[in-house]
C-alpha positions as CSV (number, residue, x, y, z in Angstrom):
1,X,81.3,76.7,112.1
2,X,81.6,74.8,115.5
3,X,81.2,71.4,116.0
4,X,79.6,70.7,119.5
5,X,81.5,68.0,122.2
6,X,80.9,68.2,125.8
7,X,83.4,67.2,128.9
8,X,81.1,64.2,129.1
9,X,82.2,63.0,125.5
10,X,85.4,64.1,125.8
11,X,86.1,61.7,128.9
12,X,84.0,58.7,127.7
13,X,86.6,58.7,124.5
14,X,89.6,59.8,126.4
15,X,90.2,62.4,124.1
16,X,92.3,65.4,126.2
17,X,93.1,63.4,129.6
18,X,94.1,59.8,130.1
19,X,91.2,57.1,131.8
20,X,92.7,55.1,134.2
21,X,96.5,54.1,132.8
22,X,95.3,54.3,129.2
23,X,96.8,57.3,126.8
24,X,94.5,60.0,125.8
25,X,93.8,60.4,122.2
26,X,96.0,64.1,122.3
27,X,99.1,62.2,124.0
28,X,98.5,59.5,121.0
29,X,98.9,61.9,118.1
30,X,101.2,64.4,120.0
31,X,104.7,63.9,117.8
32,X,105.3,67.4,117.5
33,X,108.9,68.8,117.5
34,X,108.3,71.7,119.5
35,X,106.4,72.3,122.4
36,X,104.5,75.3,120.6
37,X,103.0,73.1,118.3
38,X,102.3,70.1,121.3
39,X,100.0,73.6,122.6
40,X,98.5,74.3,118.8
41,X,97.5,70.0,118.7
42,X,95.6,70.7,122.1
43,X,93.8,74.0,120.5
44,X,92.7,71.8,117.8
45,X,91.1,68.8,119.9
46,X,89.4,71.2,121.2
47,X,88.1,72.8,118.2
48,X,86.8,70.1,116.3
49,X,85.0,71.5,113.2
50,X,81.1,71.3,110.9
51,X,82.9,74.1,108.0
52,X,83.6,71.3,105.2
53,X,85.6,73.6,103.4
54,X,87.9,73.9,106.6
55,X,88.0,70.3,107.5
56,X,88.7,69.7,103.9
57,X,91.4,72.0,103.5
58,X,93.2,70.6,106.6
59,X,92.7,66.5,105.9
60,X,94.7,67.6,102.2
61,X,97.1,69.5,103.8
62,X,97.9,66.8,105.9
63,X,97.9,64.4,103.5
64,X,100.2,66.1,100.7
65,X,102.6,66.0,104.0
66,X,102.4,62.1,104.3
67,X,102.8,61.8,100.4
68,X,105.8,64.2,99.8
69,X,108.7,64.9,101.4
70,X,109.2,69.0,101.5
71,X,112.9,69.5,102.7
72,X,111.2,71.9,106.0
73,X,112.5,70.5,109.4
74,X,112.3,72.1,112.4
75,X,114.8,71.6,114.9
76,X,113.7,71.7,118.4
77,X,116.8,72.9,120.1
78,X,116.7,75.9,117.8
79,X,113.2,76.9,118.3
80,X,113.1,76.1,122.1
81,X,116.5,78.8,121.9
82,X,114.0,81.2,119.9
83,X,111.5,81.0,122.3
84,X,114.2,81.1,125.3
85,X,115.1,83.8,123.5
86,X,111.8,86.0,123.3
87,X,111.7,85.6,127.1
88,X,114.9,86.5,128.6
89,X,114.4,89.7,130.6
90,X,116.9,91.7,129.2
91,X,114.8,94.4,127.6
92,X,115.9,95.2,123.7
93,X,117.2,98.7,123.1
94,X,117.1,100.8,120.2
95,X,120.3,100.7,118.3
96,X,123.4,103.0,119.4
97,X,126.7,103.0,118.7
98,X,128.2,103.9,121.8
99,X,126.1,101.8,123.7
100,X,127.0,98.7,121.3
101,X,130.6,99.1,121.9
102,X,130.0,99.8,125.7
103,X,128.3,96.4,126.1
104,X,131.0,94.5,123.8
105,X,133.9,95.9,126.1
106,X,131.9,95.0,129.0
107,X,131.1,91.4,127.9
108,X,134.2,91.0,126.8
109,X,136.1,91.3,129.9
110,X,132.6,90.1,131.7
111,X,131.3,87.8,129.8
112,X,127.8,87.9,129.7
113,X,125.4,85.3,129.1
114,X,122.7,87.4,127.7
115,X,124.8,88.8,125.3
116,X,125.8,85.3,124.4
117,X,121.4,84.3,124.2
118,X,121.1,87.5,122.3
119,X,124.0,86.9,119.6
120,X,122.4,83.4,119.0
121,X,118.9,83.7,119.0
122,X,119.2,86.5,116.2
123,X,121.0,83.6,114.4
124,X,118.8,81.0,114.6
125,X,115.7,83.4,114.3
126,X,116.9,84.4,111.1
127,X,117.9,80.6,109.9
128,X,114.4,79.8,110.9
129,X,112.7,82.3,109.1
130,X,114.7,81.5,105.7
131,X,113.8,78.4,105.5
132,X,110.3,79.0,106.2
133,X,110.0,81.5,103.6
134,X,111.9,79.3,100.7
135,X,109.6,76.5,101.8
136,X,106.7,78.5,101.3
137,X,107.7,79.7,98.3
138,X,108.4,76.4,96.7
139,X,105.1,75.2,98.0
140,X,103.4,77.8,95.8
141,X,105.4,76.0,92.6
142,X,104.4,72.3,93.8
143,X,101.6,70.3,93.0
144,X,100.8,70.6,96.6
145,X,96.3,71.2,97.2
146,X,94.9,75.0,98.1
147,X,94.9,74.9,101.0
148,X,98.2,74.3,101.8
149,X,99.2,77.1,99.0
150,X,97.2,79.7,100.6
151,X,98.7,78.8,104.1
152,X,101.8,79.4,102.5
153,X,101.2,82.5,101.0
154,X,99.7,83.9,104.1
155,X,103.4,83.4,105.8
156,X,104.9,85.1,102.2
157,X,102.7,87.9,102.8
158,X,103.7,88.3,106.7
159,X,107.5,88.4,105.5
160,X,107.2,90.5,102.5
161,X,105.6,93.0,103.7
162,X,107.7,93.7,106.2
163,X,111.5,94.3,106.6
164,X,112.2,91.3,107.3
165,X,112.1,90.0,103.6
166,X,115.4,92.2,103.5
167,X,117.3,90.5,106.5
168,X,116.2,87.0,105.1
169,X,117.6,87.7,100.9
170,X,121.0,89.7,102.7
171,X,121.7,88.5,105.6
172,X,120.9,84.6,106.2
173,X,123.8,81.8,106.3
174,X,126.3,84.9,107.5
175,X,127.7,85.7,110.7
176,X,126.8,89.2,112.0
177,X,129.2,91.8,113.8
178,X,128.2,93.2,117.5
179,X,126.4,96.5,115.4
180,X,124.2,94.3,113.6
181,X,123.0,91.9,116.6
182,X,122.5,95.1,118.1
183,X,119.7,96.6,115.5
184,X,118.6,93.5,114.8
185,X,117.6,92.4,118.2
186,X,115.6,95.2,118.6
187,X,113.7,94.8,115.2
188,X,113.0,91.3,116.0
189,X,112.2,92.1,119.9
190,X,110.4,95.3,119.5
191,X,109.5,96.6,116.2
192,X,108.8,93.2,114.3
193,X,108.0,91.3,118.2
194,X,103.9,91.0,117.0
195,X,104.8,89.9,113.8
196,X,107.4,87.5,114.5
197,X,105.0,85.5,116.9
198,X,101.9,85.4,114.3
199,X,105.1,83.8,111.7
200,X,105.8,80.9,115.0
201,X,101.9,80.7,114.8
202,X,102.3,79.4,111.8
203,X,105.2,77.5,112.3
204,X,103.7,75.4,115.2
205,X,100.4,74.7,112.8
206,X,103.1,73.4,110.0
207,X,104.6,71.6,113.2
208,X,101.0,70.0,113.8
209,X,100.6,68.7,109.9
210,X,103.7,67.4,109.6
211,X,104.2,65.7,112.6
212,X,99.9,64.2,111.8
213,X,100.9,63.2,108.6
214,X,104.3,61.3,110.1
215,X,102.0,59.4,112.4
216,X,99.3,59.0,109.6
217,X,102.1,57.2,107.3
218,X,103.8,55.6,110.4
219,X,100.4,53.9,111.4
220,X,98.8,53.6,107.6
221,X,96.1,55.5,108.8
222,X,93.3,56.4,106.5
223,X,92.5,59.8,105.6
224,X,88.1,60.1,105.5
225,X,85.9,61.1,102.4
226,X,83.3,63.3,103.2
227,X,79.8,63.1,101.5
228,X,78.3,66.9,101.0
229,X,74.5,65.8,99.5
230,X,73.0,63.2,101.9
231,X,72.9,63.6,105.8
232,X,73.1,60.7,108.6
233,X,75.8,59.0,106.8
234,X,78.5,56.5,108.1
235,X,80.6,53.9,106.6
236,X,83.6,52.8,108.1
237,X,85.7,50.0,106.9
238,X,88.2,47.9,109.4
239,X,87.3,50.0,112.2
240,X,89.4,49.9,115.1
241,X,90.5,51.4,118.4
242,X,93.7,52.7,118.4
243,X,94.6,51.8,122.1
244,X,94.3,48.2,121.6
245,X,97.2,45.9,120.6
246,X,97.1,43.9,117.3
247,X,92.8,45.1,116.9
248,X,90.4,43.2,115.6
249,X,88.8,45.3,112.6
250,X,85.3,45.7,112.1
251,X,82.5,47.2,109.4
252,X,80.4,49.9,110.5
253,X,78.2,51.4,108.3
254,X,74.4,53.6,109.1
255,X,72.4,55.4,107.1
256,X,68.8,57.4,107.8
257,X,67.0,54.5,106.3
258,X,68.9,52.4,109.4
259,X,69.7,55.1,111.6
260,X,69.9,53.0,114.6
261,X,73.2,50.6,115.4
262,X,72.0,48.1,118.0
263,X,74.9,46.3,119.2
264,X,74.5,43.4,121.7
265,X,77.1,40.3,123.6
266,X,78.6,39.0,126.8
267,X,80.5,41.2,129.0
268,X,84.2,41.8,127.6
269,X,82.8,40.9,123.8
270,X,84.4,44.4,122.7
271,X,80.8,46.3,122.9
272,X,82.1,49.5,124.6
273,X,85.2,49.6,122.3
274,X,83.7,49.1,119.1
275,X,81.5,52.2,120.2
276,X,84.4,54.2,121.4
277,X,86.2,53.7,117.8
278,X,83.3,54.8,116.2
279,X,83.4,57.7,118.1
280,X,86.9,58.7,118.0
281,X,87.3,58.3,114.2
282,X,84.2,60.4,114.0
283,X,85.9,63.1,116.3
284,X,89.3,63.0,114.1
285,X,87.3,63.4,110.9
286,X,85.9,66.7,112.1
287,X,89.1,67.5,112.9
288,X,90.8,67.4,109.0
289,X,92.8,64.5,110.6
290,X,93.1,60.4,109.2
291,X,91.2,57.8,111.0
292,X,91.9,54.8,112.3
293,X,89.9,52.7,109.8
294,X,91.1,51.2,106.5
295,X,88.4,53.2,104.8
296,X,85.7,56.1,105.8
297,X,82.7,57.9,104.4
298,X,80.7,60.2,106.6
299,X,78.6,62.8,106.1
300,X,79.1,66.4,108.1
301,X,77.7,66.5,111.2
302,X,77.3,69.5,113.6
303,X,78.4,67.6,117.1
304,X,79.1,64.4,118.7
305,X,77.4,63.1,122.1
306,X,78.2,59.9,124.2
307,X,76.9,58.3,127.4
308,X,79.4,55.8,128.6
309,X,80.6,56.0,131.9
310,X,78.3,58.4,133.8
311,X,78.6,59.4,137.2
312,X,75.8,59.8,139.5
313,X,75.3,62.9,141.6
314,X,75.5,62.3,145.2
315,X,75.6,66.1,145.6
316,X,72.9,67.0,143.7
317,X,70.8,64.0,145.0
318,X,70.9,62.1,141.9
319,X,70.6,58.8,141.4
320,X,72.7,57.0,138.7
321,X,68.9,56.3,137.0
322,X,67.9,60.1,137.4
323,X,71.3,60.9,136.1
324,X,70.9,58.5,132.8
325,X,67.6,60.2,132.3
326,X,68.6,64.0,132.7
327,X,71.8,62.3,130.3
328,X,68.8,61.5,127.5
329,X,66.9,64.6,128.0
330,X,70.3,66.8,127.4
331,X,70.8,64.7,124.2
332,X,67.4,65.0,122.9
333,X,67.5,68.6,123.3
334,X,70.7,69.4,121.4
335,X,69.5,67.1,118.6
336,X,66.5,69.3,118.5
337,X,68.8,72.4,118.8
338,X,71.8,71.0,116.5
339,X,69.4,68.8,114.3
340,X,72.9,66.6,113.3
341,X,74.4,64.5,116.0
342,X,76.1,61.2,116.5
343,X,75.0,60.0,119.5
344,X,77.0,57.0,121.5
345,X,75.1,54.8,124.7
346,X,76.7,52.2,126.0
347,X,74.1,50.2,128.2
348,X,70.9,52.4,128.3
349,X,69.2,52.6,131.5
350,X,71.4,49.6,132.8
351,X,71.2,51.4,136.4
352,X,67.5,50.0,137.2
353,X,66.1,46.9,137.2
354,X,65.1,45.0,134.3
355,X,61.4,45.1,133.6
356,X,62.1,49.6,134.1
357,X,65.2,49.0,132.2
358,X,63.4,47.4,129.1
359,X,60.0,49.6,129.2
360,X,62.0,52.6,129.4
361,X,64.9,52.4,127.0
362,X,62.0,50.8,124.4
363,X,59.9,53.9,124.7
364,X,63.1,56.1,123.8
365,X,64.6,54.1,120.9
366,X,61.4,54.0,119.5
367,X,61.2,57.6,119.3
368,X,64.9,57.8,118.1
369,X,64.5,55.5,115.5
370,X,62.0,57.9,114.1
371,X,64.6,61.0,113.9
372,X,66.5,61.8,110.6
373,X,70.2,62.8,110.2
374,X,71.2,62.1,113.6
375,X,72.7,58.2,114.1
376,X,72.4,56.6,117.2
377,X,74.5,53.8,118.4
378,X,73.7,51.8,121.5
379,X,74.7,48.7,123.3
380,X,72.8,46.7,125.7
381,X,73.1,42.9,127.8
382,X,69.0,43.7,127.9
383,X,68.3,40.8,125.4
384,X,64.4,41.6,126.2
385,X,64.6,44.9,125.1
386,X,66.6,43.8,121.9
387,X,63.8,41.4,121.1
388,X,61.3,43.8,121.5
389,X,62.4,46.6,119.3
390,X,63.2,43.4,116.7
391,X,60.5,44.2,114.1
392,X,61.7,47.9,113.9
393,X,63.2,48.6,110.5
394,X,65.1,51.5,111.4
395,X,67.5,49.8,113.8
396,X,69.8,47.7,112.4
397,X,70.7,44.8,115.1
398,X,74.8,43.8,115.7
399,X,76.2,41.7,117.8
400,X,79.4,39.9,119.5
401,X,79.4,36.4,120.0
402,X,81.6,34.0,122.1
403,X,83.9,30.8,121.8
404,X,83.4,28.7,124.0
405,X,85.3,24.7,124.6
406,X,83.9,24.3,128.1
407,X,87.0,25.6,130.3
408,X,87.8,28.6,128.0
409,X,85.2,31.3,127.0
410,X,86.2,34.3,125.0
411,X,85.2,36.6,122.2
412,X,86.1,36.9,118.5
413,X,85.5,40.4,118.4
414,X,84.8,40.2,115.0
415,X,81.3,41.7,114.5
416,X,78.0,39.3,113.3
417,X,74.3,40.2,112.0
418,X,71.6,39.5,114.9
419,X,71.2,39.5,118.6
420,X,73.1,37.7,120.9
421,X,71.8,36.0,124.2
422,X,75.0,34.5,125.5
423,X,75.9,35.0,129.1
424,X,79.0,34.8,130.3
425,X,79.2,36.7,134.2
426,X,79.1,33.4,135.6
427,X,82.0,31.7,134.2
428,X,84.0,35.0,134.7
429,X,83.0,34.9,138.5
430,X,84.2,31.1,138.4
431,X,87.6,31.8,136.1
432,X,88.3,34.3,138.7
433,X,87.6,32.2,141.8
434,X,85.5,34.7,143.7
435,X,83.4,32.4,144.9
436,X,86.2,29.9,146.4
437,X,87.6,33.2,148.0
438,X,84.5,33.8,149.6
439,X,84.1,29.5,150.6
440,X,87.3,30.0,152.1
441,X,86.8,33.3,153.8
442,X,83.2,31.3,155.7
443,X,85.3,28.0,156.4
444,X,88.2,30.5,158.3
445,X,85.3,31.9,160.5
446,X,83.8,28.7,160.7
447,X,86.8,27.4,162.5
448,X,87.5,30.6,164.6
449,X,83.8,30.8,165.8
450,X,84.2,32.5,169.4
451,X,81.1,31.7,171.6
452,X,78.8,34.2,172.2
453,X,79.7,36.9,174.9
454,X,77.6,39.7,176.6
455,X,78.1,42.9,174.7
456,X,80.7,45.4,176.3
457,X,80.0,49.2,175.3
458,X,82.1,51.5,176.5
């Protein structure tokens, strides 16, 4: 079952393609050895998952990688020669003998360097696929979960069933005369060429784990429990983001009895990236993959949804308003169609002025508030709106606060209960000395003032 992310969500998090100079989420995780599996880690951002069994299955698979160390490396510079290999245009033919020892005379007083490409990717094809095959099989004598066993078998089953099981037992860790290069280029190129790439399938999936789990251990990343009999569920411990240096951690936690995460504070308090971390460890726990949290609990949910940096439409004739409400409208509808969403906000309605701002985004939180199994989080600088929707139960109010000494102001970015009506746009105006830029800009004119002369058109 699908898990449903649009190209708006996908951007606000910088998921698949970098914002501004900052990595995307894929480049973060991407450690893979081969550039087969960098292709496979891209398929899977982009397939997040709802199936618990599935996302299961992957998180312990991953995990028994970061706990045990299974003797299966994959070298890059053999499987990039594999793959080099696949592709060169020399077309396979079936075994002859004549033709064998026509094309070793040949090379042999013109050297050739497919025949050289040839000769070696059999090699390393065949060294590849023997250790594939032992590791599978010890896997299926290890402590390691299901899933992982019934990957493995599936890549037994591929082997064994074909001829293949006969070169690996005979003829690994040997060196092979012209004849045999010969047949066996064209069972591995022709006959055995479908099967051979759904084996590197599998390969670039084991790539994936591994190189997940690696990063998981490198990072101490934390690997998410998932709660199957109560909907709307999530508790994060030491949340963070993982593109900040040296993060402050935070507590997340709502439930359908608080379903609503209010979050409030100056500008640069850490409101947009507290929401971001929320919704990227949700992301990677759909995908079987750790967080970035020291603990996490969340119940399955069928999609994710954010509103953070929203264009307008100059095209269409939108306004950045219009564009926020058509935003809310598309949300409310997939919650009505998906019926179990995390939905993301940063600064509702923040595009019109204040008293529209206030009676607009109150009439829709209210209503939210009111929905089950789908959590909403939202941050806002509208400190009338967050005392208005104060006597709700269902919303649960957060909030940044600032440090102040008089000629420094800046955030702990360690979350607090309540609302917060600090402001801080003036002093960050001031640190940054717009306003003597612009004094000195009026006193430059001042003192260049030409007098007034009749207009010239020409």
């Amino acid at each position: 079952m699908g898990f449903f992310i649009d190209n708006q969500t996908y951007n606000d998090l910088s998921i698949l393609t970098k914002l501004n100079d900052e990595k995307s989420l894929l480049d973060f995780f991407c450690q893979t050895k081969t550039s087969g599996g960098r292709g496979k880690l891209e398929e899977l951002f982009k397939l997040p998952l709802s199936d618990i069994n599935v996302i299961r299955g992957r998180r312990d698979t991953i995990k028994y990688f970061s706990q045990n160390e299974t003797g299966l490396v994959f070298n890059k510079r053999y499987i990039d020669f594999i793959e080099y290999y696949f592709n060169i245009k020399v077309n396979p033919e079936k075994y002859s003998f004549f033709k064998t020892c026509r094309k070793y005379f040949k090379n042999f007083f013109y050297p050739d360097n497919n025949y050289y490409l040839i000769k070696r990717g059999v090699q390393y094809l065949i060294d590849q696929l023997t250790d594939l095959y032992r590791f599978s099989e010890n896997i299926q004598l290890s402590d390691a979960p299901d899933s992982l066993k019934e990957f493995c078998e599936s890549i037994i089953t591929l082997i064994s069933t074909s001829d293949l099981i006969s070169v690996i037992k005979y003829k690994s860790s040997r060196n092979f005369n012209i004849f045999e290069i010969d047949k066996l280029d064209f069972q591995f190129r022709f006959s055995f060429s479908h099967l051979i790439k759904n084996i590197f399938g599998k390969i670039y999936e084991l790539d994936v784990y591994m190189s997940v789990a690696e990063f998981a251990k490198a990072h101490s990343l934390a690997f998410p429990l998932f709660i199957i009999n109560n909907k709307g569920i999530i508790e994060i411990k030491g949340c963070y983001h993982p593109f900040i240096n040296n993060p402050v951690k935070n507590d997340v936690f709502v439930n359908p009895n608080n379903s609503i995460f209010f979050l409030t504070g100056a500008n640069m308090t850490g409101k947009s990236t507290l929401l971001k971390a929320v919704g990227i460890n949700t992301f990677l726990s759909h995908l079987g993959f750790p967080v970035f949290a020291d603990h996490m609990e969340i119940s399955i949910f069928k999609g994710i949804l954010t509103t953070i940096n929203l264009p307008d439409s100059i095209s269409k004739g939108y306004s950045h308003f219009y564009s926020e409400v058509l935003r809310i409208k598309e949300v409310c509808l997939l919650i009505r169609k998906h019926n179990s969403l995390v939905v993301i906000i940063d600064e509702l309605f923040k595009s019109t002025n204040s008293p529209d701002s206030t009676e607009t985004a109150f009439s829709v939180i209210s209503e939210l508030s009111r929905l089950n199994g789908s959590p909403i989080f939202i941050s806002t600088h509208n400190i009338d709106l967050a005392t208005k929707l104060s006597q709700n139960n269902s919303i649960q109010f957060k909030c940044f606060r600032t440090i102040s000494d008089g000629a420094l102001m800046q955030s702990c970015f360690s979350l607090k209960e309540g609302i917060s009506n600090e402001h801080n746009g003036d002093f960050i105006l001031r640190n940054e000395n717009v306003l003597s830029i612009i004094e000195e800009i009026i006193k430059n004119q001042e003192q260049n003032e030409l007098p007034e002369m009749e207009r010239i058109l020409i």
